[in-house]
LOKE-113480 format. One record per residue: x, y, z of N, C-alpha, C in turn; residue number from 1. Coordinates in pm, whole numbers. Layout:
residues N
<rec><n_c1>X</n_c1><n_c2>Y</n_c2><n_c3>Z</n_c3><ca_c1>X</ca_c1><ca_c2>Y</ca_c2><ca_c3>Z</ca_c3><c_c1>X</c_c1><c_c2>Y</c_c2><c_c3>Z</c_c3><n>NUM</n></rec>
...
***
This chain:
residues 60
<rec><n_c1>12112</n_c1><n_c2>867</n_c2><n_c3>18720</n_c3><ca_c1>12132</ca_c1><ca_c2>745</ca_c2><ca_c3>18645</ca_c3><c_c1>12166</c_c1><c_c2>633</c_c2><c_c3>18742</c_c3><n>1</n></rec>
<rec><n_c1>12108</n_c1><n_c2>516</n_c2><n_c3>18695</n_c3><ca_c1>12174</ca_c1><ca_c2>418</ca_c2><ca_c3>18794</ca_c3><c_c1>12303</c_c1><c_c2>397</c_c2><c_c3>18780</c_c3><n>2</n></rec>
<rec><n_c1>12356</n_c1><n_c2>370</n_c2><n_c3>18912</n_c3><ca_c1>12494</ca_c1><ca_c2>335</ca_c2><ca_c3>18905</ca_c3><c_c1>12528</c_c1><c_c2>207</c_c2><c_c3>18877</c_c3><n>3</n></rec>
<rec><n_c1>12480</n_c1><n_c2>106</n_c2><n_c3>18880</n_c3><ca_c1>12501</ca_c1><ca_c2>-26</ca_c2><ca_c3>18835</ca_c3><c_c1>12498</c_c1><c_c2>-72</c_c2><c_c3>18711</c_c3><n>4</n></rec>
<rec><n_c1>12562</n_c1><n_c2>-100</n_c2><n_c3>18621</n_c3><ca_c1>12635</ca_c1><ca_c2>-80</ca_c2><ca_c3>18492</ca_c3><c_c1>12625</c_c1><c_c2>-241</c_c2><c_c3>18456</c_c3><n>5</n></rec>
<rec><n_c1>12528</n_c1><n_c2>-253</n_c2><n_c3>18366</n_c3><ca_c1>12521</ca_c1><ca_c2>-415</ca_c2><ca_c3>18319</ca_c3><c_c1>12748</c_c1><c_c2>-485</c_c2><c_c3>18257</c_c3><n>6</n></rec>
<rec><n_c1>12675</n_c1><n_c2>-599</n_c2><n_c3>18261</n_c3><ca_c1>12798</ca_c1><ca_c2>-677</ca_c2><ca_c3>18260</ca_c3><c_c1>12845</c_c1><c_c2>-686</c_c2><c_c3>18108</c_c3><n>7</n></rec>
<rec><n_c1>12747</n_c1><n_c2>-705</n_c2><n_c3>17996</n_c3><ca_c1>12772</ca_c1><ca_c2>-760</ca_c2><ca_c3>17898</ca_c3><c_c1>12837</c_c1><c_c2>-587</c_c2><c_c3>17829</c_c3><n>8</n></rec>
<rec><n_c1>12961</n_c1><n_c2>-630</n_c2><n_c3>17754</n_c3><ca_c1>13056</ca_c1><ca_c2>-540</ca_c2><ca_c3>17690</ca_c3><c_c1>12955</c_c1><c_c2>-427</c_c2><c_c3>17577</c_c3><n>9</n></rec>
<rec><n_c1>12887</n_c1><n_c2>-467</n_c2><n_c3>17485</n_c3><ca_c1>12806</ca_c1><ca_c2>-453</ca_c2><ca_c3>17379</ca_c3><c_c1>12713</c_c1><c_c2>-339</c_c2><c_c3>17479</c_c3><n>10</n></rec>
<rec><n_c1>12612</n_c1><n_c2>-424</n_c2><n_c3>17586</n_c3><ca_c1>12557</ca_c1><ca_c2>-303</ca_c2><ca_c3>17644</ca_c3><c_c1>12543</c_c1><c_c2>-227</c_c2><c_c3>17760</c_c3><n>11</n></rec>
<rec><n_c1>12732</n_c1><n_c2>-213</n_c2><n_c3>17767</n_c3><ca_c1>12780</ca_c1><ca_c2>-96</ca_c2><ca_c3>17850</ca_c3><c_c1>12818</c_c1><c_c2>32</c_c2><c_c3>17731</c_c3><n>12</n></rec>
<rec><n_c1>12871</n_c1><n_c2>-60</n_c2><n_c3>17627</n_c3><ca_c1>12865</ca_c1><ca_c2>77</ca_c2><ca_c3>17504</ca_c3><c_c1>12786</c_c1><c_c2>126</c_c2><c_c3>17473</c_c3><n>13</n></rec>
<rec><n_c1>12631</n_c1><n_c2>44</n_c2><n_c3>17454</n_c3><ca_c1>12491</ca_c1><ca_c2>100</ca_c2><ca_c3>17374</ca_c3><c_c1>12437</c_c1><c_c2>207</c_c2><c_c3>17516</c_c3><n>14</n></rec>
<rec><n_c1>12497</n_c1><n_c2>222</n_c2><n_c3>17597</n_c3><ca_c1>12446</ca_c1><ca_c2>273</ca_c2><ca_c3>17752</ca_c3><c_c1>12507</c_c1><c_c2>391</c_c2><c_c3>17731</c_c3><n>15</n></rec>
<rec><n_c1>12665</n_c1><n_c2>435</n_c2><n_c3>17708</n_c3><ca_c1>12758</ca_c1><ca_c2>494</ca_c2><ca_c3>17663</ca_c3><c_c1>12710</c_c1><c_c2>577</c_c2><c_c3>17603</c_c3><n>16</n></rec>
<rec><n_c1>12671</n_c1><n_c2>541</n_c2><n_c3>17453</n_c3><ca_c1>12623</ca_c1><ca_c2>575</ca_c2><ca_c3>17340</ca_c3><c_c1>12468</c_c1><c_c2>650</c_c2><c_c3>17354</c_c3><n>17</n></rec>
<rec><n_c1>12374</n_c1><n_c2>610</n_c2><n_c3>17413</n_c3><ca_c1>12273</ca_c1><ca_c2>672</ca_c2><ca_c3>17420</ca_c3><c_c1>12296</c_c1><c_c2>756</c_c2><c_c3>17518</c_c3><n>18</n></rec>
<rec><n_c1>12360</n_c1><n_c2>772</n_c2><n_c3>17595</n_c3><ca_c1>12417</ca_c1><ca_c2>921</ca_c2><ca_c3>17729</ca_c3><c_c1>12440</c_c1><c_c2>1015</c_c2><c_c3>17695</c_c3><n>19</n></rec>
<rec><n_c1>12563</n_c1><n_c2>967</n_c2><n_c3>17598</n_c3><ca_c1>12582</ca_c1><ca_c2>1046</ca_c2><ca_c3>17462</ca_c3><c_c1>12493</c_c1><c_c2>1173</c_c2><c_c3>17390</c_c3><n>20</n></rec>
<rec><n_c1>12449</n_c1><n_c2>1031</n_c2><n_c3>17320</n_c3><ca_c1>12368</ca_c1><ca_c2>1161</ca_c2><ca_c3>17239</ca_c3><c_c1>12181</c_c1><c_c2>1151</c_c2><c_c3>17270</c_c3><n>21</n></rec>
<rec><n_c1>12190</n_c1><n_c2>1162</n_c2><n_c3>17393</n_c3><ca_c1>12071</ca_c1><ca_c2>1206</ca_c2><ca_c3>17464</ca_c3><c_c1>12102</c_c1><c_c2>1333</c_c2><c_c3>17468</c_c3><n>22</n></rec>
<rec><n_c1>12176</n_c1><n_c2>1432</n_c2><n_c3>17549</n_c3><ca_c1>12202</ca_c1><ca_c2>1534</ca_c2><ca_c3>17469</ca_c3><c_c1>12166</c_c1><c_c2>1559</c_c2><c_c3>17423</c_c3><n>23</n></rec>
<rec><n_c1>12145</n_c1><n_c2>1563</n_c2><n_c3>17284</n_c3><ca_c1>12120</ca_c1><ca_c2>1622</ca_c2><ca_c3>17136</ca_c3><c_c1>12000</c_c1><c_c2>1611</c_c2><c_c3>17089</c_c3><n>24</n></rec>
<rec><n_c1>11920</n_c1><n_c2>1463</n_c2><n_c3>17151</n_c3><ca_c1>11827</ca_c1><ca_c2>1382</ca_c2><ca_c3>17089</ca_c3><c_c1>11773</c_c1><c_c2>1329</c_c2><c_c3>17201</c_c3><n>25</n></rec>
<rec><n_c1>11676</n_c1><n_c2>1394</n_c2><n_c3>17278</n_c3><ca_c1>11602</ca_c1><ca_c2>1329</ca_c2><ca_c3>17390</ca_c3><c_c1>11515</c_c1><c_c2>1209</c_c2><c_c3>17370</c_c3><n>26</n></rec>
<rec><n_c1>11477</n_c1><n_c2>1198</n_c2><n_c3>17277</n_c3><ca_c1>11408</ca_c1><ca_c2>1045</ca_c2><ca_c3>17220</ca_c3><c_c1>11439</c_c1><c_c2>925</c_c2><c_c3>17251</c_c3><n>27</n></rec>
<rec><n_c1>11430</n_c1><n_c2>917</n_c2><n_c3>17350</n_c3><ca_c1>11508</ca_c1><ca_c2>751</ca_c2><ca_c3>17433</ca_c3><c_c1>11476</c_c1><c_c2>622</c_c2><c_c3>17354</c_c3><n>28</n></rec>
<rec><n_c1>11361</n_c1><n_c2>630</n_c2><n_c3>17351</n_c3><ca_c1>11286</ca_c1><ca_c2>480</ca_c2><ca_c3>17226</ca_c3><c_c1>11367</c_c1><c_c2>517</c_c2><c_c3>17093</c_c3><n>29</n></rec>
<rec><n_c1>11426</n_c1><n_c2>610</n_c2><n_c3>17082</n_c3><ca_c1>11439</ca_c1><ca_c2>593</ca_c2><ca_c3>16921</ca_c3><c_c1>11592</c_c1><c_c2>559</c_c2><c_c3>16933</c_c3><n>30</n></rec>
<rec><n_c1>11659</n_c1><n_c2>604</n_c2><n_c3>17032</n_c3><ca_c1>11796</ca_c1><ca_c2>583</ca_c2><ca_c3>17047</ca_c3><c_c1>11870</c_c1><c_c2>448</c_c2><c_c3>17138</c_c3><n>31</n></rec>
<rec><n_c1>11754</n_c1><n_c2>409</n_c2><n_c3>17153</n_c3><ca_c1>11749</ca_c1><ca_c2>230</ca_c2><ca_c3>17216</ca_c3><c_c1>11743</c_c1><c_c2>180</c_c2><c_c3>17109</c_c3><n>32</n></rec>
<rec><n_c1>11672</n_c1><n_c2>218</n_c2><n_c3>16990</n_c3><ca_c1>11629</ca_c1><ca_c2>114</ca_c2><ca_c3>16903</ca_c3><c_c1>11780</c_c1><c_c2>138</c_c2><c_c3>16802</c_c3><n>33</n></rec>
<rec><n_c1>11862</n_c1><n_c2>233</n_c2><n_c3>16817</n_c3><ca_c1>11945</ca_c1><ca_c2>311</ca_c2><ca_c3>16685</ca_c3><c_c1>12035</c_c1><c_c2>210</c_c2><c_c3>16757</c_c3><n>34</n></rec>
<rec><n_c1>12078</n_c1><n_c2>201</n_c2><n_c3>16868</n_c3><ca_c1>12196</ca_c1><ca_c2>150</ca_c2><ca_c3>16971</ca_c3><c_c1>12172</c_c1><c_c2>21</c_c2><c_c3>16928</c_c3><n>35</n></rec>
<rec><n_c1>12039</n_c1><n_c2>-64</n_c2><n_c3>16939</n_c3><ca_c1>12010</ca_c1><ca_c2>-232</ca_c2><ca_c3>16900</ca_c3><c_c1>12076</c_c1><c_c2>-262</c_c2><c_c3>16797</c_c3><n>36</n></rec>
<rec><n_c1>12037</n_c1><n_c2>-172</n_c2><n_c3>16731</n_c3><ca_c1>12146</ca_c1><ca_c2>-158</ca_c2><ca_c3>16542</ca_c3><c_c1>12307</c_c1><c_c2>-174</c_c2><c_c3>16554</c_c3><n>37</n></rec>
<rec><n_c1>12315</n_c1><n_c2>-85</n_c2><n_c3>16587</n_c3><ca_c1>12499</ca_c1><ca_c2>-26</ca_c2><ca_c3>16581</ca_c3><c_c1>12546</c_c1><c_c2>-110</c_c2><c_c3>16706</c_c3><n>38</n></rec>
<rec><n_c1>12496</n_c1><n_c2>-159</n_c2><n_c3>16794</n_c3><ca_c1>12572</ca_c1><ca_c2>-221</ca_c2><ca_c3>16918</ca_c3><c_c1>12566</c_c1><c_c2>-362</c_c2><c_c3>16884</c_c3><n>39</n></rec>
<rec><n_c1>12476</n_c1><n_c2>-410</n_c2><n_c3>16781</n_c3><ca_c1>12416</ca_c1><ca_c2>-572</ca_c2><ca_c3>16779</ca_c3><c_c1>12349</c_c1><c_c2>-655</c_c2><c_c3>16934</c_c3><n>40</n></rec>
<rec><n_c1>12286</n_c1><n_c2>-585</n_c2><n_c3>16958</n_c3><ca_c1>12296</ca_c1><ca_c2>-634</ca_c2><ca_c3>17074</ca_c3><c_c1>12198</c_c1><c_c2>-772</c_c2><c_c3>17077</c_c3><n>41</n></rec>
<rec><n_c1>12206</n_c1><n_c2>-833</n_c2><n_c3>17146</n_c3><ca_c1>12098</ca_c1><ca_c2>-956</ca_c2><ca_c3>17151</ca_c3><c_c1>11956</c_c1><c_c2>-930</c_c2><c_c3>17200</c_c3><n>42</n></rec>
<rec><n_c1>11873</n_c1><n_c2>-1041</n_c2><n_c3>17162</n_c3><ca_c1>11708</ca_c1><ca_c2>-990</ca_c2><ca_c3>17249</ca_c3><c_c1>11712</c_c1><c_c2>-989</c_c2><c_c3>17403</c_c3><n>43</n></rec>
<rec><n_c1>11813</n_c1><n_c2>-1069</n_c2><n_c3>17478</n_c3><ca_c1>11770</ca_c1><ca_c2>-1063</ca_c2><ca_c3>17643</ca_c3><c_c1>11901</c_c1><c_c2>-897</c_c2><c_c3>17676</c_c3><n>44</n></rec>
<rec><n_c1>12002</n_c1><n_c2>-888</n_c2><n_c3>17567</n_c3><ca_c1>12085</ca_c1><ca_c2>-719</ca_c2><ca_c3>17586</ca_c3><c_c1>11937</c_c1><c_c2>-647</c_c2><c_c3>17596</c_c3><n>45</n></rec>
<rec><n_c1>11851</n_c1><n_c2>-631</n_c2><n_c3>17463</n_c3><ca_c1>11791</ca_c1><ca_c2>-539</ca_c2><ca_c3>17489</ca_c3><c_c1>11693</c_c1><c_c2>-527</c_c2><c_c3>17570</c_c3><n>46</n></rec>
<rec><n_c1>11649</n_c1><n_c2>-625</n_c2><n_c3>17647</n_c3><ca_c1>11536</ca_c1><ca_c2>-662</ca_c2><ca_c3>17710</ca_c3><c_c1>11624</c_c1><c_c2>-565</c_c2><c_c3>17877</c_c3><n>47</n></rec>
<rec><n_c1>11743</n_c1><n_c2>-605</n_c2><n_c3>17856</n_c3><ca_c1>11829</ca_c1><ca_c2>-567</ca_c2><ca_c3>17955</ca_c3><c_c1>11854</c_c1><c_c2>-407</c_c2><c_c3>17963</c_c3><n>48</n></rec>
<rec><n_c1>11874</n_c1><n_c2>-363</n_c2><n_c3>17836</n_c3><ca_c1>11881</ca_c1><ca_c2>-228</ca_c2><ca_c3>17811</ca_c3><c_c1>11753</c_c1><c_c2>-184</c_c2><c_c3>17844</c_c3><n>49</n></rec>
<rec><n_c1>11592</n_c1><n_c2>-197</n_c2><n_c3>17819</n_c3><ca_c1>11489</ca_c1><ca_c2>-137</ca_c2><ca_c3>17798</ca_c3><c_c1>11446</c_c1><c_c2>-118</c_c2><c_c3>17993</c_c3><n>50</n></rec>
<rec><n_c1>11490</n_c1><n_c2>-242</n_c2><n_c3>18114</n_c3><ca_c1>11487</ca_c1><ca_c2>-237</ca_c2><ca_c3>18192</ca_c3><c_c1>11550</c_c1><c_c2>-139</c_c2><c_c3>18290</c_c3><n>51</n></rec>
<rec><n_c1>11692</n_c1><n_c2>-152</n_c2><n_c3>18203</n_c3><ca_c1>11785</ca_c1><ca_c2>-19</ca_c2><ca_c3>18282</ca_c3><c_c1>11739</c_c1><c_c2>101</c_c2><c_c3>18280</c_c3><n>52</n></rec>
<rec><n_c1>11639</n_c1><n_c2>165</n_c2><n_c3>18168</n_c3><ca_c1>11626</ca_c1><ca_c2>265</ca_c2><ca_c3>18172</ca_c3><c_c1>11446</c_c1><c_c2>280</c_c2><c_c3>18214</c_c3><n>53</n></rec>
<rec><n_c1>11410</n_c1><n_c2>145</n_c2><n_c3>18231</n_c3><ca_c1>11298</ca_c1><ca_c2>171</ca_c2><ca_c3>18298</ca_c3><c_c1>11322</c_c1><c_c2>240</c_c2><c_c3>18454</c_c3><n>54</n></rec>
<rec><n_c1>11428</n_c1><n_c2>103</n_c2><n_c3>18537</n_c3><ca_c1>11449</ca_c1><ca_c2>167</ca_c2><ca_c3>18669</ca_c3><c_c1>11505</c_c1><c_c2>268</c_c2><c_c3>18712</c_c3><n>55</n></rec>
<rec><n_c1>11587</n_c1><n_c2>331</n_c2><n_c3>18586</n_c3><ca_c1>11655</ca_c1><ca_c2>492</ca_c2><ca_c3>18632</ca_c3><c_c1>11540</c_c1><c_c2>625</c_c2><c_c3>18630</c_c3><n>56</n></rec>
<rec><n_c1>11428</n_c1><n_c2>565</n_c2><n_c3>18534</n_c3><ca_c1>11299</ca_c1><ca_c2>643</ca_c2><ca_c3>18528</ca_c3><c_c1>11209</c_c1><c_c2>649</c_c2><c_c3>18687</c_c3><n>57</n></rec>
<rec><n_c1>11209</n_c1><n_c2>526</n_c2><n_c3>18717</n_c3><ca_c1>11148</ca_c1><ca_c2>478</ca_c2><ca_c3>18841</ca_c3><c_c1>11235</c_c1><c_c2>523</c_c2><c_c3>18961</c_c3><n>58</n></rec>
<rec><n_c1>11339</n_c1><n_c2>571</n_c2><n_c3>18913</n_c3><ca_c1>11444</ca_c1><ca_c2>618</ca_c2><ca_c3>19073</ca_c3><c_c1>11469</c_c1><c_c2>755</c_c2><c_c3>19074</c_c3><n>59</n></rec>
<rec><n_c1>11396</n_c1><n_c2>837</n_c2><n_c3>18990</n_c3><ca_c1>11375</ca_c1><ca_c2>996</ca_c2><ca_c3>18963</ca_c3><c_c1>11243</c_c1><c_c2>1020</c_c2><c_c3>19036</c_c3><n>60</n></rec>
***
């Protein structure tokens, strides 16, 4: 995982939260989109979120 941990409060939890229950539920698109919900996050959070887990894909 990357170690660099976005700034905004909302999506260090939705980051949290999908670590979580990745675990349980490997479905990353579906648990980005569940986190957008329950975290509120904004369009440039998720634009922010969808990147983070692009480059942790890209650093495997």
């Amino acid at each position: 995982m990357t170690t660099i941990m976005p700034g905004e409060k909302n999506l260090r939890n939705a980051i949290a939260w999908i670590e979580e229950c990745r675990r349980d539920n490997p479905e990353l698109h579906k648990l980005m989109a569940q986190a957008s919900t329950k975290f509120d996050l904004t369009p440039p959070e998720e634009l922010a979120l969808e990147r983070f887990y692009r480059e942790e894909a890209e650093s495997r």
